[in-house]
PyMOL Python script that loads the backbone (N, CA, C, O; Angstrom):
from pymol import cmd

cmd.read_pdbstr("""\
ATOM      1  N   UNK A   1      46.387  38.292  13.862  1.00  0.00           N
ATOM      2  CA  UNK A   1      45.560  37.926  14.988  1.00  0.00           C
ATOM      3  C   UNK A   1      44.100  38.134  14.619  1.00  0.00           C
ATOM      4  O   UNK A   1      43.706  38.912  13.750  1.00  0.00           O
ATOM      5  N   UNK A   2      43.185  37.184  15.538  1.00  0.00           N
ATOM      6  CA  UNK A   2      42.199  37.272  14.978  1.00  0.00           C
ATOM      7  C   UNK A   2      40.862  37.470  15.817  1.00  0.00           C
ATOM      8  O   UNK A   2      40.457  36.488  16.439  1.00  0.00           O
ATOM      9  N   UNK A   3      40.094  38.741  15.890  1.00  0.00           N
ATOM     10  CA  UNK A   3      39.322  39.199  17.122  1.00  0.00           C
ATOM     11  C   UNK A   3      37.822  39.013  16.460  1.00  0.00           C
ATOM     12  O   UNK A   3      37.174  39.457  15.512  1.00  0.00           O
ATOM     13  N   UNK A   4      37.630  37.802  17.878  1.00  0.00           N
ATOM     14  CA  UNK A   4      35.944  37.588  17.317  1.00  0.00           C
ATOM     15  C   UNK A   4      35.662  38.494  19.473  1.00  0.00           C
ATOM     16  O   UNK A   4      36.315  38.612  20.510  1.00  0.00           O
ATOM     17  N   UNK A   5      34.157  38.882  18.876  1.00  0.00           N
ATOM     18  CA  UNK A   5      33.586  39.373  20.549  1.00  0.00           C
ATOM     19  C   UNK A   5      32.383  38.440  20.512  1.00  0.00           C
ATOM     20  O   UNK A   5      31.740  38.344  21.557  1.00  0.00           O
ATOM     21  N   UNK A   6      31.986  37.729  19.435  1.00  0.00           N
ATOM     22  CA  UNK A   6      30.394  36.622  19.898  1.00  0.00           C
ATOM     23  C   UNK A   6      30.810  35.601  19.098  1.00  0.00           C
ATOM     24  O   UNK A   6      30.715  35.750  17.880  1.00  0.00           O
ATOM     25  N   UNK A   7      31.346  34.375  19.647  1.00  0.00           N
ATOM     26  CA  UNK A   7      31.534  32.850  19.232  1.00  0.00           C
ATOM     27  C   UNK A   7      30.528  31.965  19.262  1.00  0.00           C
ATOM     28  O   UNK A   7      30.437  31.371  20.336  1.00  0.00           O
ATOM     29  N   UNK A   8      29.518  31.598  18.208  1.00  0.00           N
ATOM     30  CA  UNK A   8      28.875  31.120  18.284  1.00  0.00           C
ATOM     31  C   UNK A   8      29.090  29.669  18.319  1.00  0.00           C
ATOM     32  O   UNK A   8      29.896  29.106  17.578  1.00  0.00           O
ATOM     33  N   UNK A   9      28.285  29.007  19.280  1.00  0.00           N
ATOM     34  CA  UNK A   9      29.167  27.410  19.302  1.00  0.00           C
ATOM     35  C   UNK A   9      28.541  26.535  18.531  1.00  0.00           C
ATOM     36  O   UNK A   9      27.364  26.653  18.188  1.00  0.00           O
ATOM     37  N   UNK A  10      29.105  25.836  18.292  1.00  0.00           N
ATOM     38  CA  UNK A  10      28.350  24.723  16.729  1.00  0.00           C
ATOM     39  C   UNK A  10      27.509  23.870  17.633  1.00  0.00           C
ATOM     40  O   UNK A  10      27.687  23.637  18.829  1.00  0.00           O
ATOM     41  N   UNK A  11      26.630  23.480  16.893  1.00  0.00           N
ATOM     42  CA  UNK A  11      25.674  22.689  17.464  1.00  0.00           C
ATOM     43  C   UNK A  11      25.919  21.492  17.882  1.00  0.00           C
ATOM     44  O   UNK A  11      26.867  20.967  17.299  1.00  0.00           O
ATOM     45  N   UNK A  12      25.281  20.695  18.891  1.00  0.00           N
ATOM     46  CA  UNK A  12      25.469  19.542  19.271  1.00  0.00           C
ATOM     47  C   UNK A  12      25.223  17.851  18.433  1.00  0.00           C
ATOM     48  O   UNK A  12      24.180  17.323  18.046  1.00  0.00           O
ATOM     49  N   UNK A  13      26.519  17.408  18.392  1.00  0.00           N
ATOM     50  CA  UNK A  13      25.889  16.335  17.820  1.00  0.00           C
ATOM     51  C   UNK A  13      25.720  15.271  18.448  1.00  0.00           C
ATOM     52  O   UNK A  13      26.357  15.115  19.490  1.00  0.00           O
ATOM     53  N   UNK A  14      24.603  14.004  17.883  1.00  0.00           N
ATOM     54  CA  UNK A  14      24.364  13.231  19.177  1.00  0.00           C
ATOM     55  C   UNK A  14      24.513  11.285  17.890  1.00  0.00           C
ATOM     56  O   UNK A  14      24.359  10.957  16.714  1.00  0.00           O
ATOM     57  N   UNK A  15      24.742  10.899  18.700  1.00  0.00           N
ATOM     58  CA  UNK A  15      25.081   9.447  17.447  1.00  0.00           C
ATOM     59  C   UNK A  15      23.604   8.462  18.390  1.00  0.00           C
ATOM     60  O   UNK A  15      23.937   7.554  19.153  1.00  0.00           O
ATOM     61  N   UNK A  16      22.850   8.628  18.295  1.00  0.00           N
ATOM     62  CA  UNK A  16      21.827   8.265  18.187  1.00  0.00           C
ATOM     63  C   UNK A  16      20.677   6.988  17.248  1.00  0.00           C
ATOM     64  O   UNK A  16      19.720   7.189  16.501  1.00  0.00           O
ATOM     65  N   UNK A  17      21.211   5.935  17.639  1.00  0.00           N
ATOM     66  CA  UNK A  17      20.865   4.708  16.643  1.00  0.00           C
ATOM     67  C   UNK A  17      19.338   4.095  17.140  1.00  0.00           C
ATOM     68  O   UNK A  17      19.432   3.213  17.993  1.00  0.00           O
ATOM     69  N   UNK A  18      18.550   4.297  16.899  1.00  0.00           N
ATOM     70  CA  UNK A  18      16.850   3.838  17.445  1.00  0.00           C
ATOM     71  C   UNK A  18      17.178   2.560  17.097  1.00  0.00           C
ATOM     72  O   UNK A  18      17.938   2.330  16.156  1.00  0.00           O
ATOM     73  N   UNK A  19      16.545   1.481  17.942  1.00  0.00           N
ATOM     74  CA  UNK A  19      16.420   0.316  18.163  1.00  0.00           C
ATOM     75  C   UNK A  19      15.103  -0.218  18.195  1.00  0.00           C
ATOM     76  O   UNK A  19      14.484   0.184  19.181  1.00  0.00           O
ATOM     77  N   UNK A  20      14.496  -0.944  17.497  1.00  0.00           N
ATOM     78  CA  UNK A  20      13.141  -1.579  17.929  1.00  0.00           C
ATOM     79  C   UNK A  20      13.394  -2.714  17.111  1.00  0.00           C
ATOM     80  O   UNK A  20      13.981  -3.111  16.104  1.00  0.00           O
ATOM     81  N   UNK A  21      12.353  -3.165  18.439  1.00  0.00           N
ATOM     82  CA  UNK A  21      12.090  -4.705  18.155  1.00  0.00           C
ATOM     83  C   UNK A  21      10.785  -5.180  18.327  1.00  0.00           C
ATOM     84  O   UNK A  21      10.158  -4.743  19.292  1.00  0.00           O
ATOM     85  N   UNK A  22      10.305  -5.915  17.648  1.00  0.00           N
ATOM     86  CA  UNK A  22       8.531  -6.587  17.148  1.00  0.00           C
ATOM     87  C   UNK A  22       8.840  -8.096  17.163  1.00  0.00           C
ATOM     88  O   UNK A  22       9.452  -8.722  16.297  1.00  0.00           O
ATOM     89  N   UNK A  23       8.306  -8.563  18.304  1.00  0.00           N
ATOM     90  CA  UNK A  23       8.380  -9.720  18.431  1.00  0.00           C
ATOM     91  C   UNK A  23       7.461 -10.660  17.810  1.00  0.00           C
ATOM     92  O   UNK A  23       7.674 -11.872  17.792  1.00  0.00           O
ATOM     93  N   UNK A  24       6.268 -10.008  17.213  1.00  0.00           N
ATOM     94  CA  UNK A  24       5.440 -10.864  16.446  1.00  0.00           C
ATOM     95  C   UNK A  24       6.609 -10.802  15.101  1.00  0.00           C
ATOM     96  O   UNK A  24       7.019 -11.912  14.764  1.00  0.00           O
ATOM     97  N   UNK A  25       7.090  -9.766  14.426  1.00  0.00           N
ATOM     98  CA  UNK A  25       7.880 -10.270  13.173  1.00  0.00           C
ATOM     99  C   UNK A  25       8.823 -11.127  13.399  1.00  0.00           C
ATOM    100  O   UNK A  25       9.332 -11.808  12.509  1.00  0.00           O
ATOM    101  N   UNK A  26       9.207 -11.181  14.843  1.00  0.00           N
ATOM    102  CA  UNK A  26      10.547 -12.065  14.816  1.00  0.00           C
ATOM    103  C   UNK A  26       9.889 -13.190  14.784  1.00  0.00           C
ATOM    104  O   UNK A  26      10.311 -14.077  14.043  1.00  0.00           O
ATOM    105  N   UNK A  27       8.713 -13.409  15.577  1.00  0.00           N
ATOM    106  CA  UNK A  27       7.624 -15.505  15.304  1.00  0.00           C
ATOM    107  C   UNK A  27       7.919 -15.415  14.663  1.00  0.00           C
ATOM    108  O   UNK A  27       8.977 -16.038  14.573  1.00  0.00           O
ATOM    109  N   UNK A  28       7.451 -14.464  13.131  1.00  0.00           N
ATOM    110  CA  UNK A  28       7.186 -14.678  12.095  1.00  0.00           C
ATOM    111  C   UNK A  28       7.927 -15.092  10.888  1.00  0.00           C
ATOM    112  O   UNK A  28       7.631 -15.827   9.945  1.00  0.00           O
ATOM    113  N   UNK A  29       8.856 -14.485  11.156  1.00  0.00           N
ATOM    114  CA  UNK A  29      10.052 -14.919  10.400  1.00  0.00           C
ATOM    115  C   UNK A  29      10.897 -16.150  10.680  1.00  0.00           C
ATOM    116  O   UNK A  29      11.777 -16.740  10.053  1.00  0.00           O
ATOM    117  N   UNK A  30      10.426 -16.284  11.611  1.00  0.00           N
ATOM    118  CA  UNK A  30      11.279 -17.695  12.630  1.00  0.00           C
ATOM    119  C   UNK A  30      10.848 -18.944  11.935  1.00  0.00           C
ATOM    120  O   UNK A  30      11.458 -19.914  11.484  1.00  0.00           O
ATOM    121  N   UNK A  31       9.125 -18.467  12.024  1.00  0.00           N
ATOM    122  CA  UNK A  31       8.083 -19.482  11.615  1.00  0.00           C
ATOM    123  C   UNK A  31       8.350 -19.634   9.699  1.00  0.00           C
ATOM    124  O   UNK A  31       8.208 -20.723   9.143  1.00  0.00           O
ATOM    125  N   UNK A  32       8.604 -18.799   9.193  1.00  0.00           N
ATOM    126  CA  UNK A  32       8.974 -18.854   7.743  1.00  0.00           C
ATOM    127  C   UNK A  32      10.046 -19.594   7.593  1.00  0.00           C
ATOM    128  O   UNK A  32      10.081 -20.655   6.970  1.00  0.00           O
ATOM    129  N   UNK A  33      10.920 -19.090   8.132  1.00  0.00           N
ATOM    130  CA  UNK A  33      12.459 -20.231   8.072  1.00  0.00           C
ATOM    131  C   UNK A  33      12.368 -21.685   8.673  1.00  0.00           C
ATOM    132  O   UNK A  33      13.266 -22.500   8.462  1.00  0.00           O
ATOM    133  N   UNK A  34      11.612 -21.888   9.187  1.00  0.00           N
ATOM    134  CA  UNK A  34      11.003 -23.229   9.962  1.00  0.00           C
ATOM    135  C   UNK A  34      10.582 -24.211   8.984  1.00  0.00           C
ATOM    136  O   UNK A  34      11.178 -25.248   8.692  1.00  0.00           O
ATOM    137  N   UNK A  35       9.288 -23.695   8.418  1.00  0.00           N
ATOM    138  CA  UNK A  35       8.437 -24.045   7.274  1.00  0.00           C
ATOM    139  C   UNK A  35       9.355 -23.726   5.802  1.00  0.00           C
ATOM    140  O   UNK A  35       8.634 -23.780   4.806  1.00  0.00           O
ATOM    141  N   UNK A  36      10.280 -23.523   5.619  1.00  0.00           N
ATOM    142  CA  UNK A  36      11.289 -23.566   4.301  1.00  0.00           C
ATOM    143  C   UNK A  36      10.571 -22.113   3.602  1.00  0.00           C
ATOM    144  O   UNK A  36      11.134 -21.896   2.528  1.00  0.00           O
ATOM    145  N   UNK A  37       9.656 -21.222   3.858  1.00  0.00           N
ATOM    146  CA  UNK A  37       9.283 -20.227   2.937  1.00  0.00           C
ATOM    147  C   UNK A  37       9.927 -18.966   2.687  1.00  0.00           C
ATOM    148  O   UNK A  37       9.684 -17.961   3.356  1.00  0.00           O
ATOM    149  N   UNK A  38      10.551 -18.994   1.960  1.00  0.00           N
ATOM    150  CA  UNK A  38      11.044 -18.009   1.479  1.00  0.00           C
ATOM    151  C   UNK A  38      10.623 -16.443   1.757  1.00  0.00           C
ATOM    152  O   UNK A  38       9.426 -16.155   1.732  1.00  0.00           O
ATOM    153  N   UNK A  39      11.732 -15.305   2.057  1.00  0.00           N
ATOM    154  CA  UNK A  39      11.431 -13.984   2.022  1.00  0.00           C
ATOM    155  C   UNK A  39      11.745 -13.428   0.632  1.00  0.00           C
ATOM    156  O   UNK A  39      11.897 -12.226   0.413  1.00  0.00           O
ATOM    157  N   UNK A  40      11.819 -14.249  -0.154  1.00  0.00           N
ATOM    158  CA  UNK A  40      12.940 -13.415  -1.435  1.00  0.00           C
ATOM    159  C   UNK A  40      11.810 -12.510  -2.330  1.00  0.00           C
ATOM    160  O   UNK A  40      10.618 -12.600  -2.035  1.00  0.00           O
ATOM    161  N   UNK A  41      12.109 -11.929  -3.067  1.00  0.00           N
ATOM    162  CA  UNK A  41      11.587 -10.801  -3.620  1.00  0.00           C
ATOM    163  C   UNK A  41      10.416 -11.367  -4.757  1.00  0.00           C
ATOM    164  O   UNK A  41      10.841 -11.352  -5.912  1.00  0.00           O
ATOM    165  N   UNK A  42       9.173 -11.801  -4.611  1.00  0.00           N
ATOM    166  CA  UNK A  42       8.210 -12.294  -5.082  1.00  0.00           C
ATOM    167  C   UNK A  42       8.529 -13.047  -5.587  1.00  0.00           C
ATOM    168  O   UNK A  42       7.398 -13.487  -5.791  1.00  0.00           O
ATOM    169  N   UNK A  43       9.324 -13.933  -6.212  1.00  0.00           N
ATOM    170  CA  UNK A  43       9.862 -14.706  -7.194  1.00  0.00           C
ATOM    171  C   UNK A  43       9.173 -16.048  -7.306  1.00  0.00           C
ATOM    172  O   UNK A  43       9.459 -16.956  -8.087  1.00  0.00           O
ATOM    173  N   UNK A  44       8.353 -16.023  -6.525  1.00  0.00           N
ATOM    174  CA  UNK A  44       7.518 -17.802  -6.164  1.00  0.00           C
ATOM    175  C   UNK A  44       6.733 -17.862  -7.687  1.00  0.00           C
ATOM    176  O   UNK A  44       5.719 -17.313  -8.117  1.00  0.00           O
ATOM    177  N   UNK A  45       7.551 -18.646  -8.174  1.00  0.00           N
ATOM    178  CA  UNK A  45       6.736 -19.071  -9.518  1.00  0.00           C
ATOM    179  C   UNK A  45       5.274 -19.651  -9.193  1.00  0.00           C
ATOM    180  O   UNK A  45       4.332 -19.292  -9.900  1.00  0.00           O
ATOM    181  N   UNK A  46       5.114 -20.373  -8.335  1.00  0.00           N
ATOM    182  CA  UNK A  46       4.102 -20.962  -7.803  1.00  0.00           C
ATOM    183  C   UNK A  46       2.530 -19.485  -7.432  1.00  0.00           C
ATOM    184  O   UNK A  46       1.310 -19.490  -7.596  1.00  0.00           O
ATOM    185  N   UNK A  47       3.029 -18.983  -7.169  1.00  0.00           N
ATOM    186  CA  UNK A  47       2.460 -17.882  -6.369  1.00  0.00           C
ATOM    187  C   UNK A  47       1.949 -16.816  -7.661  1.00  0.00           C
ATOM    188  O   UNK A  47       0.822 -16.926  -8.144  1.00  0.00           O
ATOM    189  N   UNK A  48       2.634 -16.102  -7.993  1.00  0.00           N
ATOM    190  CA  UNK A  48       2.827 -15.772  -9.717  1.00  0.00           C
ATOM    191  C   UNK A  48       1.414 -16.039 -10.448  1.00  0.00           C
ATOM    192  O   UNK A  48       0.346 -15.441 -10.572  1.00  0.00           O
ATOM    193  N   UNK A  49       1.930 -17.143 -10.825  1.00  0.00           N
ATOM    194  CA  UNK A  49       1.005 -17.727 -11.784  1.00  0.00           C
ATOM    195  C   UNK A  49      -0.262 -18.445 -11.162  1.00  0.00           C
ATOM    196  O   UNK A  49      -0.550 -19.418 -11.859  1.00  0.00           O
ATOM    197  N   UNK A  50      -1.148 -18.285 -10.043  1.00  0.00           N
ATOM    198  CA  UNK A  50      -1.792 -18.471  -9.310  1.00  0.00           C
ATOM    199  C   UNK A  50      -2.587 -17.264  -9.352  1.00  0.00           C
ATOM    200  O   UNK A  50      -3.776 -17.108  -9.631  1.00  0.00           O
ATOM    201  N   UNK A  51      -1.527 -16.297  -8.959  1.00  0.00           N
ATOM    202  CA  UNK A  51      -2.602 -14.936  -8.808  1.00  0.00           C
ATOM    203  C   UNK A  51      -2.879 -14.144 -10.282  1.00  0.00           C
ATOM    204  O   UNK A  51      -3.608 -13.159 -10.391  1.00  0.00           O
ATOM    205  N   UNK A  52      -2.290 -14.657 -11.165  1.00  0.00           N
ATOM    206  CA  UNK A  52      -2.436 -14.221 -12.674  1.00  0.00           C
ATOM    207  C   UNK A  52      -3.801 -15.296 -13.280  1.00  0.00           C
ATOM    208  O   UNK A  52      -4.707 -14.933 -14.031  1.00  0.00           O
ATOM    209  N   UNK A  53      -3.607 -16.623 -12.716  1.00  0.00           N
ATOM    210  CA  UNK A  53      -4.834 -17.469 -13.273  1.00  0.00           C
ATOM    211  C   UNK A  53      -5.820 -16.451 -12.639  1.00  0.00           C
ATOM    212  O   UNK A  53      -6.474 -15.739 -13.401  1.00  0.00           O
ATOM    213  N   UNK A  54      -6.003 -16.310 -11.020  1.00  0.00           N
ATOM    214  CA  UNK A  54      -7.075 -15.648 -10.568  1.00  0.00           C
ATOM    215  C   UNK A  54      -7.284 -14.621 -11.092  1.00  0.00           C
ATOM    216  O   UNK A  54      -8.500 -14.633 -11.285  1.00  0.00           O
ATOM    217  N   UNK A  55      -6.817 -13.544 -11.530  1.00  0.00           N
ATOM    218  CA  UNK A  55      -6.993 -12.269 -12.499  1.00  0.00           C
ATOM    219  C   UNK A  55      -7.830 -12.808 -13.637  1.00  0.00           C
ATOM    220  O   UNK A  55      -8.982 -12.508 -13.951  1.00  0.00           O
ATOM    221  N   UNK A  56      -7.058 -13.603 -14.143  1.00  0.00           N
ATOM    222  CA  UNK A  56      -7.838 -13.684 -16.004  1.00  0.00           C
ATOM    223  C   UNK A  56      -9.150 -14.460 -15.385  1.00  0.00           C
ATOM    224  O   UNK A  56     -10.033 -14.684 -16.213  1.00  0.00           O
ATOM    225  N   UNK A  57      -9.355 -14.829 -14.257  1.00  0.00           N
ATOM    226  CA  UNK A  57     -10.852 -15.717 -14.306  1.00  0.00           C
ATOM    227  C   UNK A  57     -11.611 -14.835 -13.731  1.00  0.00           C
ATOM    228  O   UNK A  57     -12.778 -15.212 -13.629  1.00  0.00           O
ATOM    229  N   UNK A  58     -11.321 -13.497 -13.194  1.00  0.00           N
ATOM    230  CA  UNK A  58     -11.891 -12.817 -12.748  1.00  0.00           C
ATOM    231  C   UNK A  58     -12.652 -11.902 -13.915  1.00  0.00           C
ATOM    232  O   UNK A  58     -13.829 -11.847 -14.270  1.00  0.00           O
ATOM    233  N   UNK A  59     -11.714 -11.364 -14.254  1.00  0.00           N
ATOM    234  CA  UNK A  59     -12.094 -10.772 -15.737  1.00  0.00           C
ATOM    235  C   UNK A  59     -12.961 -11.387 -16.685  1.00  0.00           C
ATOM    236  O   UNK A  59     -13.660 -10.674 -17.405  1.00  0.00           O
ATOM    237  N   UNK A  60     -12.995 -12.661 -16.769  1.00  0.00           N
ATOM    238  CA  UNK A  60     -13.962 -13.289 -17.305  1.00  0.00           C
ATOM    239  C   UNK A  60     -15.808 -13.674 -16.930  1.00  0.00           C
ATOM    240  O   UNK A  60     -16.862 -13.985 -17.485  1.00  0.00           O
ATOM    241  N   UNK A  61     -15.191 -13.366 -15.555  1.00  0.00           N
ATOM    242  CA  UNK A  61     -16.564 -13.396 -14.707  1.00  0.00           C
ATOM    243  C   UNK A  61     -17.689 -12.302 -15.438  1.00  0.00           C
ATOM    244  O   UNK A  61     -17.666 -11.105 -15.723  1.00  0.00           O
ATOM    245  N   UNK A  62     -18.837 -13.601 -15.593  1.00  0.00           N
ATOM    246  CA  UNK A  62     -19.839 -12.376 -16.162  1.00  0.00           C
ATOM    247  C   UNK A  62     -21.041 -11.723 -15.279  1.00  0.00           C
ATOM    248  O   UNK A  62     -21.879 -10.874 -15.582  1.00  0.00           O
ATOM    249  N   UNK A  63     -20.810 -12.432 -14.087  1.00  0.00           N
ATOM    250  CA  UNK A  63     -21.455 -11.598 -12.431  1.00  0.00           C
ATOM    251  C   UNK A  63     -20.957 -10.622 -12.388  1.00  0.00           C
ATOM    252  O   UNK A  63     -21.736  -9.669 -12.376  1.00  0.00           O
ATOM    253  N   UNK A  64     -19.317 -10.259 -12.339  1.00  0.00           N
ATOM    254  CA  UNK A  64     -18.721  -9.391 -11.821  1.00  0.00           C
ATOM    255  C   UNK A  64     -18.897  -8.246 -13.295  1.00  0.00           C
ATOM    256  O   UNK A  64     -19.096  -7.172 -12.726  1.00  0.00           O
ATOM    257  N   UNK A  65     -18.922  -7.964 -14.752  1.00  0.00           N
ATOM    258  CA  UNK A  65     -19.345  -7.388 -15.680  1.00  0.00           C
ATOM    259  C   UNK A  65     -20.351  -6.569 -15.489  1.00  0.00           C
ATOM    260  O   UNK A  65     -20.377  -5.339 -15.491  1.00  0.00           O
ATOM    261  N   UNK A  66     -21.802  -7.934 -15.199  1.00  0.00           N
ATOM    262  CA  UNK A  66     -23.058  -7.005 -14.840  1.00  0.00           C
ATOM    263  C   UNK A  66     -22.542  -6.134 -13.665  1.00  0.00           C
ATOM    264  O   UNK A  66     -22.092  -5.063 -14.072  1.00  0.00           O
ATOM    265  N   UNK A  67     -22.495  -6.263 -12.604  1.00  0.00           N
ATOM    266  CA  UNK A  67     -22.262  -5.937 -11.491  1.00  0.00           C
ATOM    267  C   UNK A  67     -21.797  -4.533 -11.674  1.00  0.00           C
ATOM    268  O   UNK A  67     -22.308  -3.488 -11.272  1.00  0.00           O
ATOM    269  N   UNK A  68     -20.551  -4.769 -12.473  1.00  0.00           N
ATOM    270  CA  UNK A  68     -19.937  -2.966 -12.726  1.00  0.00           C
ATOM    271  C   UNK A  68     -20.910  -2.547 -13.211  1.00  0.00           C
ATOM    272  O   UNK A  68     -21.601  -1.686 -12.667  1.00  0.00           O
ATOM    273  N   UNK A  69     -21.178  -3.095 -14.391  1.00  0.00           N
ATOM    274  CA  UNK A  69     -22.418  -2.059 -15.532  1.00  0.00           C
ATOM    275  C   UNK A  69     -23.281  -1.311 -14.747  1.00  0.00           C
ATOM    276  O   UNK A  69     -23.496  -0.112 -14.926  1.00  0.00           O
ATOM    277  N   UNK A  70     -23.886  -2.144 -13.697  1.00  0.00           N
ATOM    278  CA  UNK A  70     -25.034  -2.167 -12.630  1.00  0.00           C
ATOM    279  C   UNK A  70     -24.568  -0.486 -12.089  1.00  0.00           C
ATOM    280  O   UNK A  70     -25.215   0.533 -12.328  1.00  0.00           O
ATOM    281  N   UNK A  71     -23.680  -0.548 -11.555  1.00  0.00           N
ATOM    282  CA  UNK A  71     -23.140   0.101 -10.433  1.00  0.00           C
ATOM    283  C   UNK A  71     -23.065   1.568 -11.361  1.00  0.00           C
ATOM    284  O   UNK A  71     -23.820   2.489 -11.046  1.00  0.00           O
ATOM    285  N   UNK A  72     -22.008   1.738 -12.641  1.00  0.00           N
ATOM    286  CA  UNK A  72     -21.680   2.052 -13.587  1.00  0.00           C
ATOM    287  C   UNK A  72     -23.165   3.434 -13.870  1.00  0.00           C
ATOM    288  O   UNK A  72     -23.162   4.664 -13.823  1.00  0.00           O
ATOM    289  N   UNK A  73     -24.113   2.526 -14.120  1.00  0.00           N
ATOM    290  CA  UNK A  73     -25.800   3.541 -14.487  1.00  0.00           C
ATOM    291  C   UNK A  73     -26.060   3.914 -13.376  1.00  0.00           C
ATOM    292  O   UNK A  73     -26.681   4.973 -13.472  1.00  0.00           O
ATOM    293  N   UNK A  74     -25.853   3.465 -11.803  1.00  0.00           N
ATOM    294  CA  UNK A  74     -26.257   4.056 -10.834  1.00  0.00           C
ATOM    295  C   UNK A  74     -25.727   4.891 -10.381  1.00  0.00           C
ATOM    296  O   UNK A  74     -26.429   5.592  -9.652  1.00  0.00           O
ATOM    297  N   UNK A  75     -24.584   5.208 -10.497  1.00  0.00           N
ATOM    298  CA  UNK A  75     -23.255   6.419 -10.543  1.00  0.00           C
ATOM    299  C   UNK A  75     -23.878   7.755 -11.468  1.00  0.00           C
ATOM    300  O   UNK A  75     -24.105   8.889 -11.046  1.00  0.00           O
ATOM    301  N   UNK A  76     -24.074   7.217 -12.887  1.00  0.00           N
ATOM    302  CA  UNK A  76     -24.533   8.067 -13.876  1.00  0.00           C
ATOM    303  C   UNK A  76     -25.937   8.737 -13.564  1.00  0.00           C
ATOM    304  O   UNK A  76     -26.139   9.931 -13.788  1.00  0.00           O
ATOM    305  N   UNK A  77     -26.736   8.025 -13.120  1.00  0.00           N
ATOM    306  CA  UNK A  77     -28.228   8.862 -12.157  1.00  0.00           C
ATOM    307  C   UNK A  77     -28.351   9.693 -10.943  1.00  0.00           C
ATOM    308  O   UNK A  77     -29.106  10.641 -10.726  1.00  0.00           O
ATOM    309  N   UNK A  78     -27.408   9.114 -10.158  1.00  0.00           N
ATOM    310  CA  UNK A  78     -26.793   9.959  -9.368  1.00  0.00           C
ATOM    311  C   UNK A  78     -26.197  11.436  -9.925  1.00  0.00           C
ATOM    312  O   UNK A  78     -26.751  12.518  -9.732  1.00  0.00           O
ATOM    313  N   UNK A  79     -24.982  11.234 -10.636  1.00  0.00           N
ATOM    314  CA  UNK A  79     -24.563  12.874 -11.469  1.00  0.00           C
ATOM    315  C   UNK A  79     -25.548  13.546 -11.630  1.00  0.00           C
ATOM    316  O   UNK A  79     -25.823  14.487 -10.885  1.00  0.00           O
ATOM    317  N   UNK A  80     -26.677  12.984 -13.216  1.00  0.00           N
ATOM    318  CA  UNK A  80     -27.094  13.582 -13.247  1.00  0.00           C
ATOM    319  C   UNK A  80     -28.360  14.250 -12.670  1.00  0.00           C
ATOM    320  O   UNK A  80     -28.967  15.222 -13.120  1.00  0.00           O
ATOM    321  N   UNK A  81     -28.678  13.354 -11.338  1.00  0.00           N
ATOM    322  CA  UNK A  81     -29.620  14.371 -10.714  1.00  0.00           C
ATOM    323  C   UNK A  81     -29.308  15.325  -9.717  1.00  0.00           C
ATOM    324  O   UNK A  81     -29.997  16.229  -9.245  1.00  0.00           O
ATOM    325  N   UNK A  82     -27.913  14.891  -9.432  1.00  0.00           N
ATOM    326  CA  UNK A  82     -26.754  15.956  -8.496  1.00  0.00           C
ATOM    327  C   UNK A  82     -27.516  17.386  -9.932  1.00  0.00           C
ATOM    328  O   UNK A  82     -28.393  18.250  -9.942  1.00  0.00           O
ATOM    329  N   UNK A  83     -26.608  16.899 -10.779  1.00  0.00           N
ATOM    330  CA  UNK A  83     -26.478  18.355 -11.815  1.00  0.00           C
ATOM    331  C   UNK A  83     -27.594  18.847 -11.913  1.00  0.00           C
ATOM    332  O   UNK A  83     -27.541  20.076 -11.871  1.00  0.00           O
ATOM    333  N   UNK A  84     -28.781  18.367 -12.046  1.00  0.00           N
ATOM    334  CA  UNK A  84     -30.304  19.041 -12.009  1.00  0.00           C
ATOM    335  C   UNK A  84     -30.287  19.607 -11.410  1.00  0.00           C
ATOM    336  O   UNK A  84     -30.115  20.734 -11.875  1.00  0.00           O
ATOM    337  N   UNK A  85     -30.429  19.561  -9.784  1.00  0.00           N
ATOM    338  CA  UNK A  85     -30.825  20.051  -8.211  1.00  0.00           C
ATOM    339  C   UNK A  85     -30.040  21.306  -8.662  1.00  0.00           C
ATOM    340  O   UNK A  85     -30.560  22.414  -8.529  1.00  0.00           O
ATOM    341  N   UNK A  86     -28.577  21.141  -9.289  1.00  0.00           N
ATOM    342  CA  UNK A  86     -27.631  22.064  -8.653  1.00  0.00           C
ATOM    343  C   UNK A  86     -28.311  23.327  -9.920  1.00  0.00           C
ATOM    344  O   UNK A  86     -28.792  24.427  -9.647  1.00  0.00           O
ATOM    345  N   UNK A  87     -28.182  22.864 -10.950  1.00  0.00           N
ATOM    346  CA  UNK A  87     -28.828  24.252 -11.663  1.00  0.00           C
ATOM    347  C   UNK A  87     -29.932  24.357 -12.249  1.00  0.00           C
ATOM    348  O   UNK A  87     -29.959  25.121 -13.214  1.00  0.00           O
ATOM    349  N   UNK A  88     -31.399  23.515 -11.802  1.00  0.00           N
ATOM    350  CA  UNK A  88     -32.634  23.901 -12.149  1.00  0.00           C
ATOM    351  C   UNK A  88     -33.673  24.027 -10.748  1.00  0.00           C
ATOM    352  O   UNK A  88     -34.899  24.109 -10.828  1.00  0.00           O
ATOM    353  N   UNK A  89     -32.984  24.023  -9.622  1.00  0.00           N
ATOM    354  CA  UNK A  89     -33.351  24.269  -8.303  1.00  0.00           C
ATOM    355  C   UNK A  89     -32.530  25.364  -7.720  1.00  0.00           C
ATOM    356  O   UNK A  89     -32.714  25.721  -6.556  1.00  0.00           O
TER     357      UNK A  89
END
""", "prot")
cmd.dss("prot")
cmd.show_as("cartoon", "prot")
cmd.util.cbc("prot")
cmd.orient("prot")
């Protein structure tokens, strides 16, 4: 035989499934299947090689070069007059 004097009771369980719904994703998806566009996992060859042309022409850009460089020395004047102030003031 078996003598308990404090039974502790197991905790409650609850089956609890959250539900939501976004009715702009549902347009949206509605509107994709409408228009034939695909959800599939990036695979748009089209798309791809579009945003890879735009990369390499970006990189080539010689606005956007200066531009860093630009930015690049103004960063570096900044430090080092941070570092002055901080240990010759």
């Amino acid at each position: 035989m078996k003598l308990v004097f404090f039974k502790t009771p197991k905790p409650k369980q609850f089956n609890y499934k959250p539900i939501y719904y976004d009715a702009e994703k549902e347009e949206l998806e509605e509107r994709k299947r409408q228009l034939g566009i695909g959800t599939g996992n990036g695979k748009n060859p089209d798309l791809k090689s579009m945003l890879a042309r735009n990369w390499r022409r970006r990189d080539r850009d010689p606005s956007r070069k200066k531009s860093s460089k630009i930015s690049l020395f103004i960063f570096l004047i900044i430090i080092i007059f941070l570092l002055y102030v901080f240990f010759f003031i």
